[in-house]
C-alpha positions, 0 to 999 in steps of 0.5 A, a space after each residue: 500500500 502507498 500512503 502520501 500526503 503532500 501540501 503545496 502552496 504557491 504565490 505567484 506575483 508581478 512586479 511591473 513589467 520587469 520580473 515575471 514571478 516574484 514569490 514562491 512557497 512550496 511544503 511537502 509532507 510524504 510517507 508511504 511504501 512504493 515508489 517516489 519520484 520528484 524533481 524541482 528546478 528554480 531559476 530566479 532570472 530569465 537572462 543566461 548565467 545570472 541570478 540563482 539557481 536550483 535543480 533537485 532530483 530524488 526518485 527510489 522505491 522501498 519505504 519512505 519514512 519521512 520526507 519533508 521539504 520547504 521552499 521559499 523563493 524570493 522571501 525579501 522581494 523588493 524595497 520600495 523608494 520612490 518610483 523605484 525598487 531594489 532587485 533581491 533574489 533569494 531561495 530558502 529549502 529546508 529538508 528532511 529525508 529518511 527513506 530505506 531502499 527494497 523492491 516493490 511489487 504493485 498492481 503488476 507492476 514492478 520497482 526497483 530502484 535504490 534511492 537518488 537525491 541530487 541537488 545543485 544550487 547556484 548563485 551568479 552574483 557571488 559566482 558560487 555554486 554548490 551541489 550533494 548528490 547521493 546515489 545508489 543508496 540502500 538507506 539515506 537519513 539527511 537533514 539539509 538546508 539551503 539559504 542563498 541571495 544576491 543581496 542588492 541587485 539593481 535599481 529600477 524605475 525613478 531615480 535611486 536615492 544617492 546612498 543606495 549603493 553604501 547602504 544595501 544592507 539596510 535593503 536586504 540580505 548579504 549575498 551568500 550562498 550557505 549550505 549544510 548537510 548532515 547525513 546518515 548513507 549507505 551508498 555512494 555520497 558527492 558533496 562539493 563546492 566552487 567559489 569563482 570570480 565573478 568578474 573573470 570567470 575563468 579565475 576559481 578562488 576556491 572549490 573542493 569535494 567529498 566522495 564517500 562509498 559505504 556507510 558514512 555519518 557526514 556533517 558538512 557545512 558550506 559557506 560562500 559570501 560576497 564580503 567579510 561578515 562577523 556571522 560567517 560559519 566556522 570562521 575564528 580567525 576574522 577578516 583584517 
């Protein structure tokens, strides 16, 4: 028997011409015995190579005993001032998976497929990007989260107020990309990371990743910003 339940909201709203969709909220709720396949993709931005992005997969068969996900996309929309308003991006995902992997047979039809979750977010502004994919997994606990914005973006219509670009701080969130996975595998684990210059895209600051085979515990925090920042994760020895 295959027992989901699944709750999803979504709020879809203009801003003028510029910007075809401006919020969106979506919440699941699923658990059962079976199959399950989902797949979610964001793009924040109609231009090539700009804004944020986000793909998702995750498809298995067995029992699924938790799976909750929240998304929120562009939580700080805009501020107004005048005839203007400042451009900000953002994605928020919280996730939490416990799915244990074995064949299934259902109104004649068979499967068998050992679990997959593959995510990969990006952020153009900051020219960071992240991605954790497990695969081949016969049993996957993971608890993650996902925070990410360009911070100021633009200004639009009407002339911008002569402070606008000292104080964007005041308008909305840093521009980040922040990502922490804490999981319990038994498969095959990909987590990686790349931090590139934004101006010369052929310059990479940092990258790394981590492949596990087996049955591991991982607890892996990542975090890219713009600028230096006191709220940094992990960062003892602050900047100068």
């Amino acid at each position: 028997m295959f027992v989901a339940a699944i709750v999803i909201f979504g709020l879809i709203a203009a801003i003028g011409n510029a910007v075809a969709a401006s919020y969106v909220w979506v919440e699941s709720n699923v658990k059962g015995v079976g199959y399950k396949n989902s797949e979610y993709g964001v793009k924040t931005n109609f231009s090539i190579a700009t804004g944020i992005e986000m793909s998702e997969l995750e498809s298995g068969s067995g029992i699924v005993k938790e799976s909750k996900w929240t998304l929120e996309v562009n939580k700080v929309n805009t501020a107004s001032w005048c005839a203007g308003c400042f451009c900000i991006e953002s994605l928020d995902e919280k996730k939490v998976l416990d799915v244990e992997y074995f064949p299934i047979t259902y109104q004649n039809h068979s499967y068998d497929q050992k679990w997959q979750e593959k995510k990969c977010v990006k952020n153009y502004r900051i020219g960071a990007v992240t991605d954790a994919n497990f695969v081949q997994c016969e049993k996957l606990q993971k608890e993650e989260t996902v925070v990410t914005s360009t911070g100021y973006e633009s200004w639009i219509g009407g002339e911008a107020p002569p402070w606008h670009d000292y104080r964007p701080s005041l308008w909305s969130p840093p521009a980040a990309l922040t990502q922490t996975v804490t999981a319990d595998v038994l498969g095959i684990s990909h987590i990686g990371f790349a931090a590139k210059d934004p101006n010369e895209h052929h310059h990479t600051i940092a990258y790394g990743k981590e492949e596990t085979i087996g049955q591991f515990q991982i607890e892996k925090t990542i975090d890219i910003r713009e600028t230096c920042n006191e709220s940094m994760v992990g960062d003892w020895l602050g900047c100068p």
